[in-house]
N, C-alpha and C positions, 0 to 999 in steps of 0.2 A: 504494500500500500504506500504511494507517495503521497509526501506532506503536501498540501495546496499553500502557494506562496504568493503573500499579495502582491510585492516586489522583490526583484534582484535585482540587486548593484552588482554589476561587472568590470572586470578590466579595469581594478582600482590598487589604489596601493591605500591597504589598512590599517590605520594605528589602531592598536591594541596597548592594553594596559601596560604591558611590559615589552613588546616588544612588535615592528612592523613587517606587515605581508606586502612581499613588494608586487607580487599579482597575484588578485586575491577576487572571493566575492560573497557578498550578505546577500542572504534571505530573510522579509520582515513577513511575522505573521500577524494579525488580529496587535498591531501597534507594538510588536515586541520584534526584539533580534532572536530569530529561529535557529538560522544557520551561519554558518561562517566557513569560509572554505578556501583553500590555496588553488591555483591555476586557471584555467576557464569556465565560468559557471555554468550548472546541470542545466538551465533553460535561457532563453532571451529577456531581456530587463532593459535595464538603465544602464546605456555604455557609460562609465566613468571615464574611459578615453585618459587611463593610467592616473589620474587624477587624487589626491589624499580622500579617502574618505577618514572622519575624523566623530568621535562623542561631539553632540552637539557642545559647547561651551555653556560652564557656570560661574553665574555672577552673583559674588555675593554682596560688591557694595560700586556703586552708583549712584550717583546723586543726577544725574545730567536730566536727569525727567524736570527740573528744573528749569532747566534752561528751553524747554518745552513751553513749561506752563508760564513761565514769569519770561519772553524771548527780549525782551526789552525794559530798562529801568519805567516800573510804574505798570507797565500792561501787563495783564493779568489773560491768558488765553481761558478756551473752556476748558475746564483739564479734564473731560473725558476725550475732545479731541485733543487735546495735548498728549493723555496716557495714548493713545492708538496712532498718533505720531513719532512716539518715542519709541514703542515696540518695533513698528514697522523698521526702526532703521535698528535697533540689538537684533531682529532676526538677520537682515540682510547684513550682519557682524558675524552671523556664526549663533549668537548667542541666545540658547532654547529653553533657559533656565535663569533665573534673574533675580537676586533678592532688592526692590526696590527701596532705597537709603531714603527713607524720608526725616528731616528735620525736626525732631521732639521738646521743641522750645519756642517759648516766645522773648524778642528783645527787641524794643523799639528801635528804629533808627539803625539797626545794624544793615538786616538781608529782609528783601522785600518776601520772603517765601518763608519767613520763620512765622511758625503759627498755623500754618496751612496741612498739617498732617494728614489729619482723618478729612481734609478735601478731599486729600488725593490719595489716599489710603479709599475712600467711600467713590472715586471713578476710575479707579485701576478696579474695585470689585462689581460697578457697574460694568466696566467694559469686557469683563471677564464673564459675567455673566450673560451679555449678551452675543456669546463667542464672537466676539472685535479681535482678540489677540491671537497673535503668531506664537509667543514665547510663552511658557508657565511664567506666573508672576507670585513670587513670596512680598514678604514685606521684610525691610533690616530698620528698626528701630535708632536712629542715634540719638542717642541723649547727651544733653550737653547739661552737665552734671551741677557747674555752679549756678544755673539759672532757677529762678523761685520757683517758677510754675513746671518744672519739666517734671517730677514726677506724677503731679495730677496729669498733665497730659499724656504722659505714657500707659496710665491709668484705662485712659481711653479707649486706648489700642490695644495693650500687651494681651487680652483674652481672644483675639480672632485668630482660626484655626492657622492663617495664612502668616503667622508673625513668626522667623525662623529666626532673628538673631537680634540680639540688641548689644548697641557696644556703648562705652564708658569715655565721654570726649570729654576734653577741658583743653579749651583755647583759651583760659586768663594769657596774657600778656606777659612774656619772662620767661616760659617752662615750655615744655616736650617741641611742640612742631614748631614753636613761634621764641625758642630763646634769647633768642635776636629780635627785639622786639623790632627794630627796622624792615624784618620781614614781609610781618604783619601789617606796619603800615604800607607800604611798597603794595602789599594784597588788596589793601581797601582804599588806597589812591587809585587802584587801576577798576573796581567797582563801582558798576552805574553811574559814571560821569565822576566819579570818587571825591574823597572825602579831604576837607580842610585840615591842618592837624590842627588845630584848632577843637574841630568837632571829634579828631579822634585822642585827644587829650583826654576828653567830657569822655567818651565809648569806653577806654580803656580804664577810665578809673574808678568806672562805674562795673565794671568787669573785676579788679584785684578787690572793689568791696562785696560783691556780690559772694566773689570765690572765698574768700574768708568766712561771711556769713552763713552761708548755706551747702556748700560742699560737700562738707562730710557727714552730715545727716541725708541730702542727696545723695551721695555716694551708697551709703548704706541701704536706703530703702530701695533703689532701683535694681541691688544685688538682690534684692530680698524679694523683690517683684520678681524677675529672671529665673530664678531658681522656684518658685511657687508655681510659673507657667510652665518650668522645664524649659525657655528658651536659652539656645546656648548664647553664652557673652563672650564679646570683643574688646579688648585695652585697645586704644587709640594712641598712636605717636609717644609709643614707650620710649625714654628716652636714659633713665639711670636705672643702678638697682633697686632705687627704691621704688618706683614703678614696675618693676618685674617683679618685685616682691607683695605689691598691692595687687598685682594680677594672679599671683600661686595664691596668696588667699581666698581673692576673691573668684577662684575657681575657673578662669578664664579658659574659652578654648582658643579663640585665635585672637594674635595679638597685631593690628594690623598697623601699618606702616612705621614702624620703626624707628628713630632717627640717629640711633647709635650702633655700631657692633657689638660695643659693651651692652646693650640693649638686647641685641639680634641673639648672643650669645647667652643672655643669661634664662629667655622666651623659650629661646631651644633647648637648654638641660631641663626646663622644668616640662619638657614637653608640648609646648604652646606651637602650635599649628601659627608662620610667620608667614601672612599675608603681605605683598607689597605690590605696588603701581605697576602696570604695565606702561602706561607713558615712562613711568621713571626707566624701563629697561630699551623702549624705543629712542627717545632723548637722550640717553647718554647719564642721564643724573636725576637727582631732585631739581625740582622746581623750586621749591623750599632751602639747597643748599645742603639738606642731611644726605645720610648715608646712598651711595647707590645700589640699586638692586641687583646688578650684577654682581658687586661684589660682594654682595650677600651669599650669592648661586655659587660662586666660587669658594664660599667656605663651608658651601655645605647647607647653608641658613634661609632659603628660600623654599615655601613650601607650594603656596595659592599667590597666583597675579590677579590683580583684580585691575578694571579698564576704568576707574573713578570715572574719568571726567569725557575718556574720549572710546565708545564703545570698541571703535574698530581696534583700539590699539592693544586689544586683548588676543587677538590671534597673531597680529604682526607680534608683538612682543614671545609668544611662545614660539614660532618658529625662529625667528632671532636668538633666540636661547642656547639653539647647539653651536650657532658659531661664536659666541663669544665666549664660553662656557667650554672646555673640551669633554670636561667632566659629566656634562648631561646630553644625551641622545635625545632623539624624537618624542619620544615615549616618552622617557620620562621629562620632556617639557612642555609634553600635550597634559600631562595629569595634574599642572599645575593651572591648568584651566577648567579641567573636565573631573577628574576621578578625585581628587583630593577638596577643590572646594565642594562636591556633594555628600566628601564623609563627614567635613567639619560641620554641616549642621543637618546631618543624617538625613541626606536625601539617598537613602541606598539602591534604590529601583535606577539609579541614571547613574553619569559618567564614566563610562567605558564601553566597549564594546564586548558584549560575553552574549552568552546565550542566558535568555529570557530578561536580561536588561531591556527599559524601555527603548526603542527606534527612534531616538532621539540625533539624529547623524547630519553633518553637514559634508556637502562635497566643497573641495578649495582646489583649485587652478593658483598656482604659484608663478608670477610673474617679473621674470626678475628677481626684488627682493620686497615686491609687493603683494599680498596672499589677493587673491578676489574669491569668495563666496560664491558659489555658481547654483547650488541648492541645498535647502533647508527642510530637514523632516522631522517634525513632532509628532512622538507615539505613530509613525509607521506614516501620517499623511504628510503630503508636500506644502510646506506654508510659504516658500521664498525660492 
């Protein structure tokens, strides 16, 4: 008796968790990977025409929905068509899994989109419900820990089935991402027609009162929310040990962008899944100045790239991986897109390719040393 196969891909070259089929071919059944096979496949399909087929990519933090919904200082788009605009361009990225960063604070005067959570939390699950989306859509909680209001509003959110990760930010002025407090300013000179230092005199000093006041009872309750829902948590812009030391407490699983070795290193002994920028691995550095990602990969200290701010640069950045890096292969610099960011917050049906893993697969034409996307399947159908 033969299996009925809804599609085959052929004539592809297959990453695999550990290791590539350089001609190879999948069979999906009923949305799942049925078959998998070396040399020329058992029926007619989908020529891949030698082509990567690749786990569709996972994202676990993104903000750029943002720049969606808010595309202009002051305007304000509809954000359900803003969520089905932003999707459309992470599938045609590769990206079939997305944990959506929404902002869990409100501060006057800083970013026009603080305060807007459960907008766009309540029309990413509009548009989801009305199947509008290409990508699965989670939701990533950031809380930005010295602000008054940010655990009631997380409050909000933290109980919907779709909330997969919340992580622990503090941008006061002087510490982790922003040490250099000329950073910072430099960040929000170049913001919406940016800012006077003047008006960021008033911003920032109302930021080191704030973080003094209420921090560390923020701090505590929103550890205490995470762990009640079972959401796993993220350190943000770890930077000494003693921030690696408030993340082994507070039971962290990924600790995302880093800004020190000493940082990178102390995340990694305690086990801490080290999430970092894929812009930072395409550009050559931080944008911020801190550590680079590569030279994180090179000691070993690189686990999940995430595309922050620029979706595409999550694939570019993983193929760029093996040449700068001698020490990682294909494989294992596709898992740092696809199999690793789905174990960090237990999506285990997705990233990789095995048998009965979701069909989740993108095909990539590699041009040069610029990937293109050619097609997009979620659970077995074609979205892109």
């Amino acid at each position: 008796m033969t299996t009925r196969r809804d599609t085959v891909i052929g004539n592809a070259r297959i990453v695999l968790a550990e290791r590539v089929i350089e001609h190879g071919w999948i069979a999906l059944v009923a949305g799942r990977i049925a078959e998998i096979g070396e040399g020329k496949a058992p029926e007619a399909g989908v020529d891949a025409a030698g082509d990567l087929i690749m786990p569709g990519l996972i994202e676990l933090h993104t903000d750029h929905l943002e720049a969606h919904y808010v595309p202009r200082p002051k305007v304000f788009w509809n954000p359900v068509a803003a969520v089905i605009s932003y999707d459309g361009q992470l599938a045609t990225s590769g990206i079939t899994t997305v944990l959506d960063s929404l902002r869990v604070w409100r501060e006057d005067g800083a970013e026009e989109v603080d305060g807007r959570a459960v907008v766009l939390a309540e029309a990413i699950a509009s548009a989801r419900e009305a199947s509008l989306l290409r990508a699965d859509h989670f939701l990533h909680l950031r809380c930005e820990i010295p602000m008054p209001s940010v655990v009631e509003e997380a409050k909000e959110l933290v109980g919907r089935p779709e909330v997969r990760l919340m992580s622990l930010m503090d941008h006061t002025p002087g510490q982790r991402q922003f040490r250099d407090e000329a950073k910072l300013r430099d960040y929000y000179r170049g913001k919406g027609g940016g800012k006077t230092d003047a008006e960021l005199d008033v911003l920032f000093e109302r930021r080191l009162a704030y973080q003094k006041a209420y921090a560390a009872d923020n701090m505590r309750s929103i550890v205490a929310l995470a762990h009640q829902y079972a959401v796993p948590l993220a350190s943000h812009d770890d930077t000494t040990a003693e921030n690696v030391a408030d993340a082994v407490r507070d039971h962290v699983a990924v600790g995302e962008f880093p800004t020190t070795m000493e940082a990178a290193r102390g995340l990694h002994e305690a086990g801490i899944g080290i999430l970092m920028g894929a812009p930072n691995v395409v550009r050559g550095g931080s944008h911020s100045g801190n550590i680079a990602a590569v030279d994180l990969a090179c000691e070993g200290l690189l686990d999940i790239l995430s595309s922050d701010y620029i979706p595409s640069s999550l694939l570019m950045a993983a193929l760029q991986l093996p040449r700068r890096v001698p020490t990682i292969d294909l494989a294992s610099a596709v898992r740092t897109v696809t199999k690793a960011p789905a174990e960090a917050v237990r999506l285990t049906d997705r990233g990789e390719i095995a048998r009965g893993k979701r069909a989740d697969l993108i095909r990539v034409h590699v041009a040069g040393e610029v990937p293109v996307v050619r097609s997009v399947w979620r659970e077995g159908d074609r979205v892109a």
